[in-house]
N, C-alpha and C positions, 0 to 999 in steps of 0.2 A: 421641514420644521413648522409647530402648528404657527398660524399669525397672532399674535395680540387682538384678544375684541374689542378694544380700548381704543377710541380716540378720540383725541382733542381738536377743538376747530379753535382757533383763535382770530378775533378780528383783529381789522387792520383801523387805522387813524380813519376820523370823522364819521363815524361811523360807533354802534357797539355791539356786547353780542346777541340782540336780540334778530340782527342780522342771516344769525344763523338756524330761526327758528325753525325753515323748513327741513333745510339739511339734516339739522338732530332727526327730527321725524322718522324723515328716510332712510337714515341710518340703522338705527332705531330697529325700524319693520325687517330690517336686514341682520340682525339680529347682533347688533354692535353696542356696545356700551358708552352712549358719548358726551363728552363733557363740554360745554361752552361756555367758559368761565369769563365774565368782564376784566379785563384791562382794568386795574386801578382805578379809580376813579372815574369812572364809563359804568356802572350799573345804574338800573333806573327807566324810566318811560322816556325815551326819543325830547317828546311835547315838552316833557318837564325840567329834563336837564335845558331844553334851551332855552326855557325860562328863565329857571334858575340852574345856574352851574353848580356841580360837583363839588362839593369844600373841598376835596382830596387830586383834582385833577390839574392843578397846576404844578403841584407837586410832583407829578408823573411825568417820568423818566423809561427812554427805552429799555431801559438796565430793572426796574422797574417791574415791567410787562414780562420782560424772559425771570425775572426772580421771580413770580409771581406763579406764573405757570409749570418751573421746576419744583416748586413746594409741593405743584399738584400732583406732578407727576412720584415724588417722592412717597406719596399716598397710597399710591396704586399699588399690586402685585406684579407689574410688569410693564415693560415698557410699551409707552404707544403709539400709534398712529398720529403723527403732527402735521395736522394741517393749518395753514397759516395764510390770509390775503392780506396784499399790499405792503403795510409796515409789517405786518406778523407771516408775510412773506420770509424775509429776513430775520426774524424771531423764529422761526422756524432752521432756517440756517443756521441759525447760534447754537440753538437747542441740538443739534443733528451735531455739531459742532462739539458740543460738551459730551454727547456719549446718552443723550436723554430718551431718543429717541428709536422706534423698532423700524421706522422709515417717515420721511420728511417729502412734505407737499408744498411748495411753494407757488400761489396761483397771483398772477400780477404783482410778483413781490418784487419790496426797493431792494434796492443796493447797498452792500455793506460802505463801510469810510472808507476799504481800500479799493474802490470800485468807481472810478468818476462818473456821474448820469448824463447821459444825455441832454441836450438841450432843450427837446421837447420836457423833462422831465423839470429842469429849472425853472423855464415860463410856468408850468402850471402848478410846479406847489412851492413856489419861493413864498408865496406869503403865509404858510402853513410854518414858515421857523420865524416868524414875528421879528427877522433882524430888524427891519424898519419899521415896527409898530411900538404903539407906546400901550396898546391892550395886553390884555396878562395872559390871552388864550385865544386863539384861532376859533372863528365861526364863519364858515364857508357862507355865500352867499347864495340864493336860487341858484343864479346865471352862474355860478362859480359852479355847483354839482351839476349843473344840468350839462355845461362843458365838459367836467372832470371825469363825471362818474356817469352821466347819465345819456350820454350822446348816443346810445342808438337803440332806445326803448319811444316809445312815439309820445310827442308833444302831453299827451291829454294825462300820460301817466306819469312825468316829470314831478308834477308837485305834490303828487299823492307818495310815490318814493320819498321824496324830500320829507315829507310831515311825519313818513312812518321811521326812518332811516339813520336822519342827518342830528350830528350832535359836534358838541362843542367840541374842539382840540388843545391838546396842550403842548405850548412852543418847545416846551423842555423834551418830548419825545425826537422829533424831527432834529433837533439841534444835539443831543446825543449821535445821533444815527451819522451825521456828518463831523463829530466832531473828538468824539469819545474813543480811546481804541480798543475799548470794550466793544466795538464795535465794526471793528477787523475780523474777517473772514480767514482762515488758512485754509490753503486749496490744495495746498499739499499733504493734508490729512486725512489716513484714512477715515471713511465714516458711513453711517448707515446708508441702505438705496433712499438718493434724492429723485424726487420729480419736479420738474420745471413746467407751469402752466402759462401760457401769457393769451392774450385777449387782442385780436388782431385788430382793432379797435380803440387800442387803450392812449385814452390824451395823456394819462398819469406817466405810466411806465410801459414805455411800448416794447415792441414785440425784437427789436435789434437790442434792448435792452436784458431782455430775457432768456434773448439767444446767449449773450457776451454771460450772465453770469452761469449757467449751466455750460458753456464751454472752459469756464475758469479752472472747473474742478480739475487734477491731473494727479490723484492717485487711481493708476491703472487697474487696483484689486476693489475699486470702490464704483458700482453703480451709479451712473447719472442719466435720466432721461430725460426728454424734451418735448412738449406736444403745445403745437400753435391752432387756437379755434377762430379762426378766421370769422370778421364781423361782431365778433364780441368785446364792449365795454370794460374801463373797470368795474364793473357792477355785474360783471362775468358769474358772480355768484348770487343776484337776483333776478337778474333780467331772464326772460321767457327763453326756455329753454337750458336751463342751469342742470336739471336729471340728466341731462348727456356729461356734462363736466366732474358731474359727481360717480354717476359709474364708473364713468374713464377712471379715476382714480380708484376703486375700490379693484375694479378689473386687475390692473399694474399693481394694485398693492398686493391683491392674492396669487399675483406670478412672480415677484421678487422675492 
């Protein structure tokens, strides 16, 4: 069956999609057609949303982001390729989930509601759903990305990611994702080939993490795979050496 040239990157939380500027490229040259639309309220220069915030981004909701991205797909002539990091890890599972998808990429992605996180995964983004804040939006700190997302790129390049990368978040996406049951997973549904990415590295969503949810799946007639890149961040998709991560995927997508 031919594949879809189509596909979608979507980013995940604190971050937007200018994220994926190399990826498009590469894609791109590979002769793919690819979209990497912002998340609601996340368009914009890095520098400037954290200046000034988004008018639109408090109002952004996980339910939101997958609405968002099925309009886009609704567009197209076919279904596509869904690639999703971190929170659009799990936006990616929705979408695969609803029937949107011609195969589904999940690279460091969270956990659905019916899925408990680990406690590595509690310590580092409890303060990303603002229960104990009286601020109306998540903004990571250095030391906070340099832990989260940045821990194994070298000191000198920490704040240069930060300045090009890091943007505001909205508590209402994170606080969906634990709370909404728009936001339950069924595993026992058939659905397109899924791939599982995790980042052997990752303070966010580690790697026992990513095992548990690509073992969750249990329709037998439905493809799941799994691939651990040992040493890699959640920044898995900037940090030096990311053209290994992205092959991998195109490779597994052109044999399913």
């Amino acid at each position: 069956m031919a594949k879809s040239k189509h596909i979608i990157l979507i980013h995940g939380n604190f971050v937007n999609n200018l994220s994926w500027t190399e990826w498009k490229k590469y894609y791109e040259q590979k002769g793919y057609t690819v979209h990497t639309p912002a998340n609601p309220g996340h368009d914009g220069d890095p520098a400037k949303l954290r200046a000034r915030v988004h008018p639109d981004l408090v109002k952004t909701g996980f339910i939101d982001v997958v609405n968002n991205i099925n309009s886009i797909i609704k567009s197209l002539r076919e279904k596509p390729l869904i690639i999703g990091h971190s929170m659009a890890g799990m936006a990616t599972m929705k979408l695969v989930e609803l029937g949107s998808a011609a195969a589904g990429v999940s690279i460091d992605g969270a956990p659905p509601k019916n899925v408990f996180p680990p406690f590595q995964t509690l310590k580092t983004a409890l303060p990303a759903f603002g229960f104990f804040s009286f601020k109306k939006y998540f903004m990571g700190s250095r030391k906070w990305y340099d832990y989260s997302f940045f821990n194994t790129i070298p000191d000198a390049e920490k704040e240069k990611a930060f300045e090009k990368f890091a943007v505001p978040e909205s508590f209402k996406v994170s606080r969906q994702l634990v709370l909404h049951s728009f936001s339950n997973i069924d595993f026992k549904k058939p659905h397109a080939p899924l791939l599982f990415i995790g980042g052997g590295n990752d303070h966010i969503f580690p790697t026992g993490l990513t095992k548990t949810l690509a073992g969750k799946y249990k329709d037998a007639g439905s493809r799941v795979d799994l691939k651990i890149f040992e040493g890699k961040s959640h920044f898995i998709c900037g940090e030096p050496g990311w053209e290994k991560v992205a092959d991998y995927i195109l490779e597994w997508y052109e044999k399913v």
